[in-house]
DOPA-373161 format. One record per residue (C-alpha): x, y, z; residue in one letter. Coordinates in steps of 0.02 Angstrom, whole numbers, always signed. Layout:
N
       c1       c2       c3   type
        X        Y        Z      a
...
//
This chain:
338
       c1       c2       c3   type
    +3748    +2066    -3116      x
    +3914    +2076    -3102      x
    +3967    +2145    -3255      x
    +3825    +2297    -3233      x
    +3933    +2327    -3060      x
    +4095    +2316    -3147      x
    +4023    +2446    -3305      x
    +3963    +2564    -3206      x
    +4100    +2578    -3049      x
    +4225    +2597    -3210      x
    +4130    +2732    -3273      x
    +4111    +2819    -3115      x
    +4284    +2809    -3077      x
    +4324    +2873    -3252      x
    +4240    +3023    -3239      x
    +4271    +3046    -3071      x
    +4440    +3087    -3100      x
    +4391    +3187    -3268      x
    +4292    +3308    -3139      x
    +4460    +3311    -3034      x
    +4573    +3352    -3181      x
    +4439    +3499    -3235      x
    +4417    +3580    -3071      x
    +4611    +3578    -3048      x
    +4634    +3650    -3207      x
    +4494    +3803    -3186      x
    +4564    +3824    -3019      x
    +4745    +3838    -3099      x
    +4680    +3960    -3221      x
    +4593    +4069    -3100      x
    +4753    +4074    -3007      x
    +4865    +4133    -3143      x
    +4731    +4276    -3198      x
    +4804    +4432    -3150      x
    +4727    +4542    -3009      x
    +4702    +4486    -2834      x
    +4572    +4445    -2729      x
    +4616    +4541    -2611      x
    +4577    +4701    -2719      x
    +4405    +4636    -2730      x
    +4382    +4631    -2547      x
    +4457    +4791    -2515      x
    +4381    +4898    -2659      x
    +4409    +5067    -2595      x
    +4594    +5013    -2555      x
    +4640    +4941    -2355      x
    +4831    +4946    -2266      x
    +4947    +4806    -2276      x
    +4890    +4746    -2114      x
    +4720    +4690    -2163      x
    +4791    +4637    -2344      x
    +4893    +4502    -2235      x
    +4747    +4453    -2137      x
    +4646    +4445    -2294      x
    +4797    +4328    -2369      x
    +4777    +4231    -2227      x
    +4586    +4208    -2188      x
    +4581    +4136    -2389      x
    +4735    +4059    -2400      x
    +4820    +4167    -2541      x
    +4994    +4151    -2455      x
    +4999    +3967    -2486      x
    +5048    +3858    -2629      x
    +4943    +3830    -2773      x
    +4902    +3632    -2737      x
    +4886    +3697    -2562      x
    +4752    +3794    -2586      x
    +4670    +3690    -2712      x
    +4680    +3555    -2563      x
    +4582    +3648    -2460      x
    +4448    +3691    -2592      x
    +4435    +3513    -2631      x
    +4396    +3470    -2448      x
    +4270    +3591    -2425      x
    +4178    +3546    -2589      x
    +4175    +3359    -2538      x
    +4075    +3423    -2386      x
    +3962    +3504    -2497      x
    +4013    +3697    -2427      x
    +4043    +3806    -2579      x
    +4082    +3947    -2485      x
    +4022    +4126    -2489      x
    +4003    +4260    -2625      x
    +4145    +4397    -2628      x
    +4075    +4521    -2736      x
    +3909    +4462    -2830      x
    +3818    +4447    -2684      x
    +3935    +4490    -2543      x
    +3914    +4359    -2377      x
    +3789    +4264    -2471      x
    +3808    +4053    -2482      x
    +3841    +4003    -2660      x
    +3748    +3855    -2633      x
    +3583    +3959    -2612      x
    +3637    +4077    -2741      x
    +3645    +3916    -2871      x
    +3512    +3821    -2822      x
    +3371    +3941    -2934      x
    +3498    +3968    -3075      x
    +3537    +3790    -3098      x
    +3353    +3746    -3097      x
    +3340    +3878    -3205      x
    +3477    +3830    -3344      x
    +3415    +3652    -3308      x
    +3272    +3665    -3366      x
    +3307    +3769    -3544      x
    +3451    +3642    -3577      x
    +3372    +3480    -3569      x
    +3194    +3574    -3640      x
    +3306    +3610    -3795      x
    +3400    +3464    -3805      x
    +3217    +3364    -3809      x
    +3130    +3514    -3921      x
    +3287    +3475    -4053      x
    +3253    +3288    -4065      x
    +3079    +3291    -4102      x
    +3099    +3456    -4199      x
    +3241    +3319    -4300      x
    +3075    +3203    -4351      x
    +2985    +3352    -4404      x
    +3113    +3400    -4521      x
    +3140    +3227    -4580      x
    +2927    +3201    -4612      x
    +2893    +3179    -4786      x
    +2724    +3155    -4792      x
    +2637    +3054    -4967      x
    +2510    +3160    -4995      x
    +2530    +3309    -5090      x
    +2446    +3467    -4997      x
    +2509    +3381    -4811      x
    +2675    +3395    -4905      x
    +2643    +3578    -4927      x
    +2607    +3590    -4761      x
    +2747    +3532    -4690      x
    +2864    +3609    -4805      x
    +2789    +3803    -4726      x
    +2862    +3744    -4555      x
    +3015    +3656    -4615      x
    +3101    +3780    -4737      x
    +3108    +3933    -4638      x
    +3149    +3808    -4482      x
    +3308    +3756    -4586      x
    +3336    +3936    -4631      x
    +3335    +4025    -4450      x
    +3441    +3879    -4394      x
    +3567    +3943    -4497      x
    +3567    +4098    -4411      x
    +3695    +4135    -4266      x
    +3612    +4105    -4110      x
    +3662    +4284    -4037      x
    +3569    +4361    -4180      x
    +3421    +4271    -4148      x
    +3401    +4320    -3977      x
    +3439    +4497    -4010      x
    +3302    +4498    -4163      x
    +3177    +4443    -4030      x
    +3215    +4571    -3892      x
    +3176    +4716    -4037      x
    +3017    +4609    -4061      x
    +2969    +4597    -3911      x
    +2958    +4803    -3902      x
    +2824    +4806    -4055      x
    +2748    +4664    -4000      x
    +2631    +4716    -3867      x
    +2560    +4885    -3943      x
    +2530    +4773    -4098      x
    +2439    +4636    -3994      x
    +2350    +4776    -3899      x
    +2281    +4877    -4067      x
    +2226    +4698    -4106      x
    +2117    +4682    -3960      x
    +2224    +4540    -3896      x
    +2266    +4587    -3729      x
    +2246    +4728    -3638      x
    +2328    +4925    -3605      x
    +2375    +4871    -3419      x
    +2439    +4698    -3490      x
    +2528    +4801    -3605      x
    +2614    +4925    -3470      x
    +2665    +4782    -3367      x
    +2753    +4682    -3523      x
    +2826    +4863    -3566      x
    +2876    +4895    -3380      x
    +2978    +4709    -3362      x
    +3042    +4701    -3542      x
    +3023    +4519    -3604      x
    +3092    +4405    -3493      x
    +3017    +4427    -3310      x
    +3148    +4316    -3237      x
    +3232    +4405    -3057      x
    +3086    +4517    -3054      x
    +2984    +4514    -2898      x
    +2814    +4530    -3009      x
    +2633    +4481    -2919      x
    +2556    +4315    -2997      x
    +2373    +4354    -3084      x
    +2306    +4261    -3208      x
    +2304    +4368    -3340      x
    +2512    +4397    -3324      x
    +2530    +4203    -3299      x
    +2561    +4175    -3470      x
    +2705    +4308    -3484      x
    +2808    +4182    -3365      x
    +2809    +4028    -3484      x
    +2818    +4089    -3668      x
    +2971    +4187    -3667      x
    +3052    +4040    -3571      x
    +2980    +3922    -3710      x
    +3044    +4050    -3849      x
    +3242    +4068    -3781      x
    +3208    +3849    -3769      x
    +3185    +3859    -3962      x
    +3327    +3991    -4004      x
    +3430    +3848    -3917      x
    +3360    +3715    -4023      x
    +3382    +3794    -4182      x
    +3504    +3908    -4174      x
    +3703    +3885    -4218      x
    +3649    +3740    -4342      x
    +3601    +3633    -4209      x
    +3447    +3578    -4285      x
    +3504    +3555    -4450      x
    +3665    +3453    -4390      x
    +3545    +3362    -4276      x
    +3414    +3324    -4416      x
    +3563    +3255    -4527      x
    +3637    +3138    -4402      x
    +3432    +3073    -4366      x
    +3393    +3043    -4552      x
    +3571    +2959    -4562      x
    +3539    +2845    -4403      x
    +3346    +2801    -4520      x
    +3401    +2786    -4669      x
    +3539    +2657    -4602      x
    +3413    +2548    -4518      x
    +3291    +2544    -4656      x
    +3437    +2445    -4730      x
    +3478    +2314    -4632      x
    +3400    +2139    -4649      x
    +3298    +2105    -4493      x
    +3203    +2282    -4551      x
    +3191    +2186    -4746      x
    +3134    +2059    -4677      x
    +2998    +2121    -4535      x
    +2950    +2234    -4725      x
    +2923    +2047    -4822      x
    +2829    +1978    -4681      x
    +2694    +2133    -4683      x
    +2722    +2181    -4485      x
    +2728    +2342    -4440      x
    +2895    +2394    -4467      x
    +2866    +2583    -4394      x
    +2874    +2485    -4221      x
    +3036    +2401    -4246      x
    +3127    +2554    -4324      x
    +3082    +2676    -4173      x
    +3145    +2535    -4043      x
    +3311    +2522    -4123      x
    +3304    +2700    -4133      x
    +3287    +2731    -3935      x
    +3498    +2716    -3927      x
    +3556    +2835    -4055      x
    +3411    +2939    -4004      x
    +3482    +2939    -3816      x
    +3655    +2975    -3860      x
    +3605    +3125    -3984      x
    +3483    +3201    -3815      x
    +3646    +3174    -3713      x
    +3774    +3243    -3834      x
    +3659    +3386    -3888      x
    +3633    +3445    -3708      x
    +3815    +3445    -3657      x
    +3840    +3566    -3796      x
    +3705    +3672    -3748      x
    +3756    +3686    -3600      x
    +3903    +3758    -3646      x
    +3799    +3893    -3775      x
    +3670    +3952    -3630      x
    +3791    +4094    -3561      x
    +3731    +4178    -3745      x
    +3561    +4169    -3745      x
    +3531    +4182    -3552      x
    +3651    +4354    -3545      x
    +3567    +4419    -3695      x
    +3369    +4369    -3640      x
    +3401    +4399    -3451      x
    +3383    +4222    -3383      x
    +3462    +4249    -3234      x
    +3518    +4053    -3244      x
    +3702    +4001    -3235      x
    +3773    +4050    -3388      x
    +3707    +4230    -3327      x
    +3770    +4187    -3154      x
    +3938    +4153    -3222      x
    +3951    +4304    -3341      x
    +3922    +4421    -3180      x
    +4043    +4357    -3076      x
    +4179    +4327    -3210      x
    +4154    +4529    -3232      x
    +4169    +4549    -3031      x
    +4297    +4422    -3030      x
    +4191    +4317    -2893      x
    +4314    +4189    -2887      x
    +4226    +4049    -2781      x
    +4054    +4076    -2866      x
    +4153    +4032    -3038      x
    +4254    +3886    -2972      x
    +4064    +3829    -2917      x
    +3988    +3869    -3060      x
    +4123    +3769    -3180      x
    +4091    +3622    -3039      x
    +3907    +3602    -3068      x
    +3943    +3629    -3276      x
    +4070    +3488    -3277      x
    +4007    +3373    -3159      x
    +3815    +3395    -3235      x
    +3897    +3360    -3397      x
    +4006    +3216    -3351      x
    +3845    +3139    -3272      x
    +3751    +3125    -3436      x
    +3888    +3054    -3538      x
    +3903    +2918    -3391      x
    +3726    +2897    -3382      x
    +3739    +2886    -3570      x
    +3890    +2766    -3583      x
    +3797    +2659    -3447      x
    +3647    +2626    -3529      x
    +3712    +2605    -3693      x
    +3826    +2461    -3639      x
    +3692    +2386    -3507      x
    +3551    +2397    -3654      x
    +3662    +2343    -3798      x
    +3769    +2158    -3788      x
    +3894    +2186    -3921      x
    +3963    +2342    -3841      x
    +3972    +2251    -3660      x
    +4060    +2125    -3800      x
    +4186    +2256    -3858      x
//
């Protein structure tokens, strides 16, 4: 019990101070960026007067580490501030809460849709024609994943225009379906849209399809499928697997248990990265998530909404390598050993 305490308050502390050393560092480059933040508040141009009370309401006339200081604070009371320009007045912490559920969600659906996507690619199946079969889903999986992810996304916007007249002249769905899917493009993400049943379905699938640009896009899958059949093929060789294989027990069973920790640390590693990648695909589909969030108010130089934005990226990334890192060691001896 007391070595679990002693792993994990060393890996909190560890990345505690890797979330202080990131934020100081955004903050630091934010504050070297030319332009001030007091154009953005006075867009049409104020006197020198209000400049100076601008300058002093936000603390630009201070030191650097000063006003870093008094970011700091404020975060560790969970107050984030307001929006300057993106959404003027508005609390950043309501303005996040949607588009990290948002990005959430299409990170760690990817991340998940890659691994078992991984054992798809790595099925070989004995008999001949279910070999076939798998070989229609797996080469043009390994070819697409080739393909930059950018270019994906922008070959399925142009789809998505010729889609619905073709699933329309096919008696698929109908000419008001078809308006409405015209009217609010492909992703209906941001759009205040009335829920029926029959436009239900146009909330999910283009959410599922920018989940599976993610997976396979950028060589992800491909790279992930390597390091999968490398972690198999590596167990099939050691001796407890010969000799569960001489005794005639299932050996299927044993191989996917020992497979649970590589397969955790690939999910973990594979959703940091994403997670990193998701400005692309949600600027280019319209996910109004955070990497969207983040591309906005880069552009309107929204200066607290980005230093909260790089906060929830670093610290949601920093808490699933610790996660990671903790249950590795607490699950595997030798490395609480090492």
């Amino acid at each position: 019990m007391n070595a679990a305490i002693r792993i994990v308050g060393k890996t909190v502390l560890f990345y505690s101070l890797v979330i202080l050393g990131a934020t100081f560092v955004m903050y630091t480059l934010l504050w070297a960026a030319p332009g001030d933040l007091r154009d953005v508040l006075c867009p049409k141009g104020c006197s020198q007067e209000r400049k100076a009370e601008i300058a002093k309401e936000w603390g630009l006339n201070q030191p650097l580490l000063v006003q870093y200081g008094r970011w700091l604070s404020k975060v560790a009371r969970f107050n984030f501030g307001t929006s300057v320009s993106f959404s003027q007045g508005a609390p950043i912490s309501t303005i996040l809460k949607r588009a990290s559920l948002l990005s959430s969600g299409l990170v760690f659906g990817a991340a998940l849709l890659s691994v078992l996507l991984s054992f798809f690619m790595i099925w070989r199946p004995i008999r001949w024609w279910t070999r076939g079969l798998a070989r229609l889903g797996q080469v043009p999986l390994a070819i697409f994943s080739f393909v930059p992810l950018y270019i994906l996304a922008y070959w399925l916007v142009m789809a998505s225009g010729r889609l619905p007249l073709w699933l329309t002249e096919s008696g698929w769905i109908s000419s008001s379906v078809r308006n409405h899917w015209i009217d609010i493009g492909l992703l209906p993400f941001g759009q205040e849209l009335e829920w029926t049943a029959e436009l239900g379905w146009l909330f999910f699938v283009p959410f599922f399809l920018s989940m599976l640009l993610l997976a396979i896009g950028n060589n992800n899958l491909v790279e992930q499928t390597s390091g999968v059949r490398a972690e198999f093929d590596q167990l099939k060789q050691q001796h407890f697997m010969r000799a569960v294989r001489a005794r005639g027990s299932s050996w299927m069973g044993h191989l996917m248990y020992n497979m649970l920790l590589p397969l955790t640390q690939f999910f973990t590693t594979r959703a940091i990265l994403l997670l990193g990648t998701v400005v692309i695909i949600e600027s280019i589909m319209g996910i109004t998530g955070i990497g969207w969030l983040l591309w906005e108010a880069t552009k309107r130089r929204d200066t607290p909404l980005v230093l909260a934005i790089a906060l929830f990226a670093t610290a949601l990334s920093c808490l699933l390598q610790m996660l990671n890192e903790i249950a590795l060691q607490l699950i595997d001896p030798r490395l609480r050993k090492e």
